[in-house]
C-alpha positions, 0 to 999 in steps of 0.5 A: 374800438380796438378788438381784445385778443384771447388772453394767451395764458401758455407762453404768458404764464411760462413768463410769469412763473419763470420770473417767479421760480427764477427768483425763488431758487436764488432767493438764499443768493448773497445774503440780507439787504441792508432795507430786508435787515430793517424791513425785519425790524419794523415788521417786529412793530405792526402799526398803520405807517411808519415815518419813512414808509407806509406799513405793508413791505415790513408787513410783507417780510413779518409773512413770510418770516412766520411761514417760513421761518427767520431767514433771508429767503423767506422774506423773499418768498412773497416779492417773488410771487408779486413780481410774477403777478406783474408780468401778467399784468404787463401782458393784460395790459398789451391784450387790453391795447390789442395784442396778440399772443406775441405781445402779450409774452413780449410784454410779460418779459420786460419783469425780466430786466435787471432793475424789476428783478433786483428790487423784487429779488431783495423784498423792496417796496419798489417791486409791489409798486411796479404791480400798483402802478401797472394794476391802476395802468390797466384800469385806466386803459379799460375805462378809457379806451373800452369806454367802461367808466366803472372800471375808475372803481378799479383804479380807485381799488388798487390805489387805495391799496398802493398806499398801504406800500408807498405813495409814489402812486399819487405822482401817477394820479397826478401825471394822468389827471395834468395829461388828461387835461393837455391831451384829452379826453377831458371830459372824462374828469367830470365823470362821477365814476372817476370821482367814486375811483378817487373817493374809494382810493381815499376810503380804503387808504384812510387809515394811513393818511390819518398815520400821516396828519396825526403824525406831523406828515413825517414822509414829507420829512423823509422825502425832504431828507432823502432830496438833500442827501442824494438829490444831485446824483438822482438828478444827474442819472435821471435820464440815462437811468431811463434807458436801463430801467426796462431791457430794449428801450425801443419797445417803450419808445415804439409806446410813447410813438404809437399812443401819439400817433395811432388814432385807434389809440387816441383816448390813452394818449394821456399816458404818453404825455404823462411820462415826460411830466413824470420824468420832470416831475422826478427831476423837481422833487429829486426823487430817484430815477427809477420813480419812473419804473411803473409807468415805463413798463405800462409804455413798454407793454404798450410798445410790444403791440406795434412791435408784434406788428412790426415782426409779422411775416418778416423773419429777420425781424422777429430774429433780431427782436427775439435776440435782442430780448434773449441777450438783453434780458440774460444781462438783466438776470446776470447783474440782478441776481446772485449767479456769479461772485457778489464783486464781479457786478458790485460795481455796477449794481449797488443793490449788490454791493447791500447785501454783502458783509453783515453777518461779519460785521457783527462778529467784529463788533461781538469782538470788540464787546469781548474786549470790554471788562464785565463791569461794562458789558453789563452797562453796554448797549449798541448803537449805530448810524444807520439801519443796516448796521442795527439790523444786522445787529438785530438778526445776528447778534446773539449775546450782545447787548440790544441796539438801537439806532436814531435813524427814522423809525428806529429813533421811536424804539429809543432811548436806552435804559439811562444806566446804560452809560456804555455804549458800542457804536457803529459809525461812519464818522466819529460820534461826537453826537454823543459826548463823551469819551470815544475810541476806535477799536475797529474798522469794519471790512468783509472777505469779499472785498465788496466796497459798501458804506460800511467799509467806512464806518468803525467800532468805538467804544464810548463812555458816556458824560450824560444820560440817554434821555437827553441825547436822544433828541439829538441823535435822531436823524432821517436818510 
């Protein structure tokens, strides 16, 4: 059985709060994305599950906005903490396959990458997944490896949890139960112990899924709309993300090596086997390459127990090792997080490119309201193609009309008053959707000239030919 190390919580913890300080004191960097703007707007209207998404992540930035007030750090206080909590988990989890102090601070590092540090630095449910997928990780490594089948409660627990965030987690679940059957131990799939696990993850995630059947499983939907619009370029960079989600891919590599090939290890070789199923599983569903990002870190922590046996003793190794995480990581840091101008890695990092521009481009839209004579402002309302834009809207427009949007949940918050026969609108095309007489009078732009999806979308002016009761039905839509 393989021997636990003592849990080195000095260079370990150093980590962890580093990953959590780093983005605390960058948190006020750039300014809201586009996902945080909408995040805002749901959090606004708690409920058990929304059609695009579970309910915690609005409910995650609702807490920090009444700690700490409405603005954009706030929201991002708690994704700071999570990912901080993730790069101790990473180090659990090497400890639980025998690492050393080495490993585990190696292990702890990989929160430093650019993909982790990007989604936690803009409050996204991608950065509470990576805990979730890490937590259920850990537990199967305990009561797989340790023979301690009380420890499926575990997963069971943080499953359940998971769900209340986002439902990638049963792609996990899946990948683990097909990889058990391909690689063993079987056995361990009639344990009752593995069943009270998935038992306890449907008991706590009920509420939820109930959500979800009451409610004609409107994230099927999502996750169909999401396939067709973005599903060939997910699939075209499916692959070479994979080598850009973690700094130093050969640590995960040396992983998926050491599970197949070390008999010490042979009980958890299921999770080896399960990331090639993951990675096609993704390619078949269209889903976005960075699905893949929890179970790659577990590899990854996994990894960094033969990489510490690699570099003992030899000095040219552990410098070369040492550089390697220092270089790749300063990389990470430095396209991730809000260090240098937004445009300088815009190009490269579309999370960048979201958080540029909103507070101007609603001064544009307010100027082209301006315009309008008093008899119509007071018949005006707002209306725009995506969440972004009504978010912005929402955040920043003080004096303007209320917005309203037909783009996944925010289509529930509709439709305007019928008096309202004007409206100003936000599109990326023309809005014939809506009938009418339109007219451009703007096209928005911002001063860094950072290009983003807005910099396709214009201001129009619209009368309206029918009221909004019966245009709502056709201007929903999901993305």
């Amino acid at each position: 059985m393989i021997e636990r190390r003592r849990f080195a919580w000095l260079p370990v913890g150093v980590v962890a709060a580093a990953v959590t300080v780093l983005l605390l004191v960058t948190a006020n960097g750039y300014g809201y994305h586009r996902d945080e703007l909408y995040f805002r707007m749901l959090g606004m209207h708690p409920q058990w599950g929304y059609v695009d998404q579970p309910p915690f992540t609005p409910l995650m930035a609702r807490a920090g906005i009444e700690l700490f007030g409405d603005h954009v750090w706030a929201m991002r206080v708690p994704a700071a903490v999570l990912l901080g909590l993730a790069a101790l988990m990473a180090a659990a989890i090497a400890r639980e396959v025998g690492g050393g102090a080495v490993a585990q601070t190696l292990a702890a590092s990989g929160a430093l990458s650019a993909v982790p540090l990007s989604g936690a630095h803009v409050s996204s449910t991608a950065d509470t997944d990576l805990l979730v997928w890490l937590g259920v990780i850990f537990f199967v490594i305990r009561a797989l490896l340790h023979d301690n089948p009380r420890a499926w409660l575990g997963a069971g627990l943080v499953t359940g949890l998971g769900l209340y965030n986002k439902h990638l987690v049963l792609l996990l679940l899946l990948c683990l139960g097909a990889s058990l059957l391909l690689a063993g131990p079987r056995r361990v799939l009639l344990s009752p112990w593995l069943w009270a696990g998935v038992g306890l993850a449907v008991l706590i995630g009920l509420p939820n899924l109930i959500y979800q059947v009451a409610n004609d499983f409107p994230q099927a939907k999502m996750a169909e709309a999401v396939a067709e619009n973005k599903g060939d370029d997910s699939r075209t960079l499916l692959l070479p993300l994979q080598l850009v989600l973690l700094a130093v891919p050969p640590i995960w590599v040396a992983g998926i090596v050491t599970l197949l090939r070390d008999r010490e290890l042979r009980r958890i070789r299921a999770l080896a086997v399960a990331y090639p199923m993951m990675v096609l599983l993704v390619f078949v569903i269209a889903g976005q390459p960075y699905y893949t990002m929890g179970l790659l870190y577990g590899l990854f922590a996994i990894g960094a127990v033969p990489t510490e046996r690699w570099v003992r003793g030899h000095r040219t190794r552990q410098v070369f090792v040492g550089a390697s995480v220092v270089i790749l990581t300063a990389f990470g840091v430095v396209t991730a997080l809000p260090l240098v101008p937004p445009k300088t890695f815009a190009g490269l990092n579309e999370t960048i490119a979201d958080q540029v521009g909103w507070s101007e481009y609603v001064r544009q839209v307010a100027a082209v309201y301006a315009t309008l004579p008093p008899d119509e402002q007071r018949k005006a309302v707002l209306f725009t193609g995506n969440y972004g834009e009504a978010g912005a809207l929402d955040r920043y427009g003080v004096g303007l009309p209320p917005v309203y949007s037909g783009q996944n949940e925010l289509h529930h918050y509709g439709p305007p008053p019928d008096d309202k026969t004007v409206a100003i609108v936000v599109f990326q095309a023309p809005p014939t959707v809506l009938g009418g007489t339109c007219e451009a009078r703007a096209a928005l732009h911002n001063s860094e000239g950072v290009e983003n999806e807005e910099l396709e979308a214009k201001v129009y002016v619209c009368h309206l030919a029918e009221p909004w009761h019966t245009l709502w039905p056709r201007v929903q839509h999901y993305d």
